[in-house]
C-alpha positions as CSV (number, residue, x, y, z in Angstrom):
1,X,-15.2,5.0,-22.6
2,X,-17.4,7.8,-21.5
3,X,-18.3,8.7,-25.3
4,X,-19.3,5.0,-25.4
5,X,-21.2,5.3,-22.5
6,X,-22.9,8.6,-23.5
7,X,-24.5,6.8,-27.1
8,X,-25.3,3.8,-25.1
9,X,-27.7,5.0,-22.8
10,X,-28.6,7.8,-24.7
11,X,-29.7,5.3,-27.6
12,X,-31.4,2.9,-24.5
13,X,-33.5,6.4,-23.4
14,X,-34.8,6.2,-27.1
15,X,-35.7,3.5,-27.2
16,X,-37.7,3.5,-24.2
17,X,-39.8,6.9,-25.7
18,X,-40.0,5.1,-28.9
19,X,-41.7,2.6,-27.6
20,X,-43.9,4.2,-25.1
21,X,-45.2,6.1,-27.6
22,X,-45.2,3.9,-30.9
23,X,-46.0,1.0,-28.9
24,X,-43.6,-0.8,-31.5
25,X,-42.3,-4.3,-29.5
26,X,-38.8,-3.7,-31.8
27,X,-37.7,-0.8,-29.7
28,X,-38.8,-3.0,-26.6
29,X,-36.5,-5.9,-28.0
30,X,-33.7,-3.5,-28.6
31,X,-34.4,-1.8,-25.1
32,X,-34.2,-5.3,-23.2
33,X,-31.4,-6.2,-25.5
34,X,-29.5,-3.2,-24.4
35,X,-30.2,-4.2,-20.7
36,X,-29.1,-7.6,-21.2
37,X,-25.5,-6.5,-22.2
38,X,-25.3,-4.4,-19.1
39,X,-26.2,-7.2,-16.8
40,X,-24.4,-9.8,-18.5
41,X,-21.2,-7.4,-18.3
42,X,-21.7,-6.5,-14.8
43,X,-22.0,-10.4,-13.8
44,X,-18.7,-10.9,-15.6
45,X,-17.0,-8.0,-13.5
46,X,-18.7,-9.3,-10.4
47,X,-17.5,-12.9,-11.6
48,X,-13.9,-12.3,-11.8
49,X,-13.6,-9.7,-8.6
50,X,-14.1,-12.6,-6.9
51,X,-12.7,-15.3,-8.5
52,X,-9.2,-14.0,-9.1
53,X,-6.4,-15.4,-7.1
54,X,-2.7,-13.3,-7.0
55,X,0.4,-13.6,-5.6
56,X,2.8,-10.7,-4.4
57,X,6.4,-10.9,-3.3
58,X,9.2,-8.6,-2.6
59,X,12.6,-9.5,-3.6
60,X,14.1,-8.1,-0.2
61,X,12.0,-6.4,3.0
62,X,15.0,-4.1,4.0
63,X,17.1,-2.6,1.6
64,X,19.2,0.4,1.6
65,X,18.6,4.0,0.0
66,X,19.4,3.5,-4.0
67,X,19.9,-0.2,-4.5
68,X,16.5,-1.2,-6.3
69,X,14.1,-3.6,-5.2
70,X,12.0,-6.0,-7.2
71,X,7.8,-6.4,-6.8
72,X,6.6,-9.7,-8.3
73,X,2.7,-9.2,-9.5
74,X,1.0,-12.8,-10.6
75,X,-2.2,-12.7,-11.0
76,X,-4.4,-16.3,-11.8
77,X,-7.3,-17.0,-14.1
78,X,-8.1,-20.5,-13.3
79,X,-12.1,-20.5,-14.7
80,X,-13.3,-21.8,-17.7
81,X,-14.5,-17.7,-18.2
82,X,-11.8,-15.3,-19.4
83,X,-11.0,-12.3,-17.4
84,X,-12.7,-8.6,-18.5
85,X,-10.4,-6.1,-18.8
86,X,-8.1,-5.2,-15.8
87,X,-6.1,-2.6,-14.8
88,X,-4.3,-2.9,-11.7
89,X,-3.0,0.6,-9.7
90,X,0.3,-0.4,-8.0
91,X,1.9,1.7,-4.8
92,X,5.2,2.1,-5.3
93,X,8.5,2.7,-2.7
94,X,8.4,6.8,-3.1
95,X,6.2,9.4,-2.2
96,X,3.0,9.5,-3.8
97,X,4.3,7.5,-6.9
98,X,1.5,4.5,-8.5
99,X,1.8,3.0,-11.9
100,X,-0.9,1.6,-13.6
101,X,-1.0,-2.5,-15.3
102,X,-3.3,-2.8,-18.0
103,X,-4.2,-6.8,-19.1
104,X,-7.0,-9.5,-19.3
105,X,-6.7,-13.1,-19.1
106,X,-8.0,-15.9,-20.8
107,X,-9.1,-19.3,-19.1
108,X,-6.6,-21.1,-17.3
109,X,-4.0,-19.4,-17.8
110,X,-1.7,-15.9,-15.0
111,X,0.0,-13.1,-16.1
112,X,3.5,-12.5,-14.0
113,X,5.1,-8.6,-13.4
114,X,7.6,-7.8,-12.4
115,X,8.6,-4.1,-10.9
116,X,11.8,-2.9,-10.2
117,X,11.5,0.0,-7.6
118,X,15.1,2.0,-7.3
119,X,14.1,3.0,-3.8
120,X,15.5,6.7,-4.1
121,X,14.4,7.5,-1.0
122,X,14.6,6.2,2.6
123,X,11.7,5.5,4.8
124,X,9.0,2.8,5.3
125,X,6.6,2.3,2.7
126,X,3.5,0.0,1.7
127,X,3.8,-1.2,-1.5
128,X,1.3,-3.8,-3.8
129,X,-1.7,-3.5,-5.5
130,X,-4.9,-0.8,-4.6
131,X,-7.4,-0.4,-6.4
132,X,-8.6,-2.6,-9.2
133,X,-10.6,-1.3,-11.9
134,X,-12.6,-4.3,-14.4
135,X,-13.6,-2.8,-17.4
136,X,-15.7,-5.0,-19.8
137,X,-14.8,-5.6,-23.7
138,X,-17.8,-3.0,-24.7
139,X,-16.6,-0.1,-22.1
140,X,-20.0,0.4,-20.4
141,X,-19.3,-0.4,-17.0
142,X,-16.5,0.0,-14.9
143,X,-16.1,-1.9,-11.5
144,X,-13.3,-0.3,-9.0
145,X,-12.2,-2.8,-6.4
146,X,-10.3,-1.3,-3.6
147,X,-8.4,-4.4,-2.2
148,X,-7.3,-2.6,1.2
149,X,-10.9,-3.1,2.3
150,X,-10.4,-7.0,2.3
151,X,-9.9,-7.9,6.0
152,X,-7.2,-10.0,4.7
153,X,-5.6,-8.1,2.2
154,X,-1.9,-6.1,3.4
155,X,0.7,-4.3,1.5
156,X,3.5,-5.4,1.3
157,X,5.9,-3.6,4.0
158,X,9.7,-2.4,2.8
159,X,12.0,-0.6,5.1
160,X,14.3,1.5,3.2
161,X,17.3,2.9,5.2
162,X,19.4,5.8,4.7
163,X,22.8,5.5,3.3
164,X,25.7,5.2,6.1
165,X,28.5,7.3,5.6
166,X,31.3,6.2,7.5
167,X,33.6,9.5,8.9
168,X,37.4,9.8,9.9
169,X,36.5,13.1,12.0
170,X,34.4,15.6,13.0
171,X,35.4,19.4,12.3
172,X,34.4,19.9,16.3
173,X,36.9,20.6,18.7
174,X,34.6,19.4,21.7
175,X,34.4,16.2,20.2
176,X,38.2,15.7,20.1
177,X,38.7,12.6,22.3
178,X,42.2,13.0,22.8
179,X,40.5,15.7,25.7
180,X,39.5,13.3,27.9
181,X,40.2,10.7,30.0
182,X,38.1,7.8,29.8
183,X,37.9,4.8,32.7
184,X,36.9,1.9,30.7
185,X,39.7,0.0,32.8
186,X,37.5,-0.1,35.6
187,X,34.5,-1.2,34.0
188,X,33.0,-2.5,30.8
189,X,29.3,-0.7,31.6
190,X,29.0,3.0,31.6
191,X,26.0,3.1,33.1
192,X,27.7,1.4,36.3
193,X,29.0,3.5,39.5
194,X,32.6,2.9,40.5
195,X,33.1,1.6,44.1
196,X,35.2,3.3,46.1
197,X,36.2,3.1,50.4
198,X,36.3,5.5,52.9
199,X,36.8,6.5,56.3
200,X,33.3,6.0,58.1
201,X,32.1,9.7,59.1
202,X,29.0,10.2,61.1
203,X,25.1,9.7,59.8
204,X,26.7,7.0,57.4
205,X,24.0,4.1,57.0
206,X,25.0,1.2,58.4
207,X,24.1,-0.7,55.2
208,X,27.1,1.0,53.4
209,X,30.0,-0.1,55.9
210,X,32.2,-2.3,54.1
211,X,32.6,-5.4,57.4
212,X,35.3,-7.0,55.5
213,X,37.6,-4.0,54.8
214,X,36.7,-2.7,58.5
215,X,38.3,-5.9,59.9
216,X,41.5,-5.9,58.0
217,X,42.1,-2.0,58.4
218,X,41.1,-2.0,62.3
219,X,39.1,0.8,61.5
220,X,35.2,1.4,60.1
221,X,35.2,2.2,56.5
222,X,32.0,3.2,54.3
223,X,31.7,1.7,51.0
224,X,30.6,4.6,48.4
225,X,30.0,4.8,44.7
226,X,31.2,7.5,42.2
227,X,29.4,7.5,38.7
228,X,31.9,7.6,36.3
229,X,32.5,10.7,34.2
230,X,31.9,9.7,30.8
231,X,31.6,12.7,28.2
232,X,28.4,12.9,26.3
233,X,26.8,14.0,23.7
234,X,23.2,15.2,22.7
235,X,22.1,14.5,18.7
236,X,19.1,17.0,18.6
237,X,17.1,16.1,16.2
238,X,13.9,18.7,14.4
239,X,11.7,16.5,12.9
240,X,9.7,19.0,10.3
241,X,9.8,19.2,6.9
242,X,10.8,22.8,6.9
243,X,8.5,24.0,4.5
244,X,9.6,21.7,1.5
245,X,6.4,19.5,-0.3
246,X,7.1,16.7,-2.5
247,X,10.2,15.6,-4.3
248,X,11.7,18.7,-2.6
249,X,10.5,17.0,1.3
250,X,11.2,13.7,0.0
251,X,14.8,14.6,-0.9
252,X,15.3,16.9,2.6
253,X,14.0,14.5,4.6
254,X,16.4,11.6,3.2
255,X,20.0,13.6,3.6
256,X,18.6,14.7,6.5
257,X,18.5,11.1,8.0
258,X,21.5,10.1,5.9
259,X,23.4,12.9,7.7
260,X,22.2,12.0,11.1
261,X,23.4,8.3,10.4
262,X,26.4,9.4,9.6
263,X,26.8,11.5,13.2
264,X,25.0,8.5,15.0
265,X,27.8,5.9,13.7
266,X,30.8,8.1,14.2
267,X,29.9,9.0,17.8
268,X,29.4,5.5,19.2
269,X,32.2,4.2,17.4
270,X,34.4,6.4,19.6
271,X,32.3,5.3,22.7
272,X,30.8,8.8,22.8
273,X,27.3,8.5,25.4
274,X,25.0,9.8,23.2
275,X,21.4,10.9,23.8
276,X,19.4,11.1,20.4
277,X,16.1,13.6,21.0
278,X,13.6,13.8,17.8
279,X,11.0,16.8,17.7
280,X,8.4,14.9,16.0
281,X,4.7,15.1,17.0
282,X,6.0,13.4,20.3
283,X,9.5,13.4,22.2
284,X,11.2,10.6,21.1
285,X,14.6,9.2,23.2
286,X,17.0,7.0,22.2
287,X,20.5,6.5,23.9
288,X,23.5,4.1,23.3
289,X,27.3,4.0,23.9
290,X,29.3,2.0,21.5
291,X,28.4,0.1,18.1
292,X,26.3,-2.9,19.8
293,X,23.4,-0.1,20.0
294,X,23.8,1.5,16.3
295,X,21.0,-1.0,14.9
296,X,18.0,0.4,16.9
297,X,18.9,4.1,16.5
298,X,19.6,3.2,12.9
299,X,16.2,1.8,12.0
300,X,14.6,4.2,13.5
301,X,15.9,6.6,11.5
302,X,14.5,4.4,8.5
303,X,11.3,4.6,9.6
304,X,11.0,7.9,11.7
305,X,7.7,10.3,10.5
306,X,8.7,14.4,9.8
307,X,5.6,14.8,11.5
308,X,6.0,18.4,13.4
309,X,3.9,21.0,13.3
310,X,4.8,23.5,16.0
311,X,8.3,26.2,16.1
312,X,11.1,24.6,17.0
313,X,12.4,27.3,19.1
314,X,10.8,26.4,22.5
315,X,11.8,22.3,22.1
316,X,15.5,23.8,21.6
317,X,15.2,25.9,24.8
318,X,13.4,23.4,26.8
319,X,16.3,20.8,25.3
320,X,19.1,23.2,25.7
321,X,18.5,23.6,29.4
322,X,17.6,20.2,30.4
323,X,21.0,17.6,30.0
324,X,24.5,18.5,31.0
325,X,25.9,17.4,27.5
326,X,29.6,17.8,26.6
327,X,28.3,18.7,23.6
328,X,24.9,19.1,21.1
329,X,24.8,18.9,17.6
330,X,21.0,20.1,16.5
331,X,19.8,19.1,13.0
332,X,17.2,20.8,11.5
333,X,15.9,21.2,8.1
334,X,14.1,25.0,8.9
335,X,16.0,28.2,7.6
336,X,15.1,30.4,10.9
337,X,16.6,33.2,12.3
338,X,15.3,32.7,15.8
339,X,17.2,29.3,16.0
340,X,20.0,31.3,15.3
341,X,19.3,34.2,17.7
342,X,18.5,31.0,20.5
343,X,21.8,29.0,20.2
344,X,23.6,32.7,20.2
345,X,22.6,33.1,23.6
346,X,23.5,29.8,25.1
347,X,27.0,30.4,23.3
348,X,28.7,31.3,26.7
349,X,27.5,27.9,28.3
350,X,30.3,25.4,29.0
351,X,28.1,23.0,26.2
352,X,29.7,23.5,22.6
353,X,26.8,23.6,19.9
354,X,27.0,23.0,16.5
355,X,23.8,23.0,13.7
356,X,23.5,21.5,10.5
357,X,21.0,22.2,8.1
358,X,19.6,19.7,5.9
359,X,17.9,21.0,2.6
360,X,16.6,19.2,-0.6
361,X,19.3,19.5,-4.3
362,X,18.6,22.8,-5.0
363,X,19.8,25.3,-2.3
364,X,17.3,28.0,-0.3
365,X,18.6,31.6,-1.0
366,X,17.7,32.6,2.5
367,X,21.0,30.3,3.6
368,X,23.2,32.8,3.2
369,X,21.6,35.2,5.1
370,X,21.5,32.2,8.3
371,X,25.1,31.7,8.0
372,X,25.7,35.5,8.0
373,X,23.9,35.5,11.4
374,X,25.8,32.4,13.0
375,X,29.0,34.1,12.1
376,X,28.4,37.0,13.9
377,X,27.6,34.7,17.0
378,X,30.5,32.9,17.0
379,X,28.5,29.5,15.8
380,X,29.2,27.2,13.7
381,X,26.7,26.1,11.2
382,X,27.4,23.2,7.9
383,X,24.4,23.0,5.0
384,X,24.1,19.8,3.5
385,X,22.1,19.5,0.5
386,X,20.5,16.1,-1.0
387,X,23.8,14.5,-3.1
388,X,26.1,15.9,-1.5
389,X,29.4,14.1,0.1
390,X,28.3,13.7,3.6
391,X,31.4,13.3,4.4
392,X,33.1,15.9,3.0
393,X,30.5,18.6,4.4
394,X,30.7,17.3,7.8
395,X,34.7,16.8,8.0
396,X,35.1,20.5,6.2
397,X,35.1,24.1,7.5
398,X,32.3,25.9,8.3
């Protein structure tokens, strides 16, 4: 095209000194020929940008990580004028990934595409036509139209969620349950205090006396609540990339969510209390108790942003000092020593800590080293690498 381009205006700048200094009318008619084709084509492009009607549809919004989903393209010529040349740049459900469509359409008539997208990757996305480039049957000109600037115009959303790995156990003795005695006789909420009577003892508010119990009992008694002592747990969560770009980020970020799923389901499945914290740009919170609050956690971790840019280290001791959790289990995708050096110190603390790191297919060298340095501290630490068995890693020795 640019070739074409190059004789045609080259040959239009000829004909212009020819004729300037012949005075010849043929390279005049040749000149205003030439400029005739250029307007006519641009009024064509111009003419079908905004003309064209199209239709896009997704086969499914949500889907989950691996099972494909299907983009249907149709794109309507209903003017007596065919179409110029089109190609259409497409956004597809993976990092970075567009595919081009090449066509033209002839009067009254639509071209339908469809794209399967295999998804290999969770996270939200925006998927749909970009740009479109109309290119007219000579290649002189060629018209990008960039369809995100329509006020109207909106990619398509897709939500993509991580796999969900469903686990038997946990290789963490703090998590055993058999260690604890629950009282979910007394009440169905956790987040309930238990009632409880007393003798009535001096600087008691008189609000708290319990009249009717007083009466039968001959005696004043004070009405007092005990909050229940639930064990919980504290999913710490470092949103960063860990210095991974591209497939390798993509691929981290996805086991990495796929992992925490997996933690997230287990835990309040067993009616753990369980405090989710993500490292992200901003503190994020989310808390739940039993299955009926899996969905929100879960989506967010469909759609959550590895957006960090600071060290990790000062979150973890701010975090690690906070909550009184039975237990934390940090996830992290970083291969650090300090985090290493930080969790060694809080080893003494009543709170049992376990890491995992989550890492893209290929494995980072510097892994040994990190669980060479947890070993001496007495930590446990589990790598879990894109395609591997979640569940296998998480349910084996460290």
């Amino acid at each position: 095209m640019k070739q074409r381009q190059v004789v045609f205006f080259s040959l239009a700048a000829f004909f212009l000194v020819a004729g300037l200094l012949s005075g010849s009318r043929v390279f005049y008619v040749l000149l205003f020929s030439q400029l005739f084709l250029v307007l006519a084509t641009l009024a064509l492009n111009l003419w079908a940008a905004v003309t064209f009607t199209y239709t896009q549809e997704l086969s499914a919004p949500r889907t989950l990580r691996g099972r494909p989903v299907t983009l249907t393209l149709t794109i309507h010529n209903e003017k007596p004028l065919p179409f110029p040349l089109m190609r259409v740049r497409l956004v597809l459900a993976s990092e970075k990934r567009q595919q081009d469509l090449v066509f033209n359409l002839a009067p009254d008539s639509r071209l339908e595409h469809r794209q399967e997208m295999p998804c290999p990757y969770r996270g939200a996305y925006a998927v749909g036509m970009t740009v479109i480039d109309f290119l007219d049957l000579f290649g002189l000109l060629r018209l990008p139209f960039d369809m995100r600037l329509l006020p109207y115009y909106r990619l398509k959303p897709l939500l993509v969620y991580p796999r969900l790995v469903e686990l038997s156990r946990l290789n963490m003795p703090a998590l055993d349950m058999q260690r604890f005695t629950r009282h979910q006789n007394l009440t169905d909420d956790h987040d309930q205090p238990y009632p409880m009577v007393r003798d009535y003892q001096p600087g008691d508010s008189g609000k708290h006396i319990h009249w009717k119990v007083s009466v039968r009992q001959q005696n004043l008694m004070t009405l007092t609540y005990e909050q229940a002592t639930e064990p919980s747990v504290e999913l710490i969560l470092d949103l960063h990339r860990g210095g991974y770009d591209g497939e390798n980020a993509s691929q981290a970020e996805d086991i990495f969510c796929e992992t925490a799923t997996a933690l997230v389901y287990y835990l309040l499945r067993q009616n753990w209390h369980l405090l989710v914290s993500g490292h992200g740009h901003q503190l994020q919170h989310l808390s739940g108790s039993s299955l009926k609050d899996f969905q929100p956690i879960y989506q967010w971790l469909a759609s959550v942003r590895f957006n960090s840019r600071r060290s990790f280290v000062q979150p973890l001791r701010q975090s690690l000092g906070s909550s009184r959790a039975r237990a934390r289990i940090v996830l992290t995708t970083r291969i650090e020593p300090e985090l290493g050096s930080l969790l060694g110190q809080n080893r003494l603390s009543r709170t049992s800590i376990y890491t995992l790191v989550a890492g893209p297919a290929r494995s980072n060298p510097n892994e040994t080293k990190l669980a060479g340095l947890f070993r001496q501290s007495g930590l446990p630490v589990w790598f879990v690498h894109y395609g591997d068995d979640v569940a296998r890693v998480l349910q084996g020795e460290w």
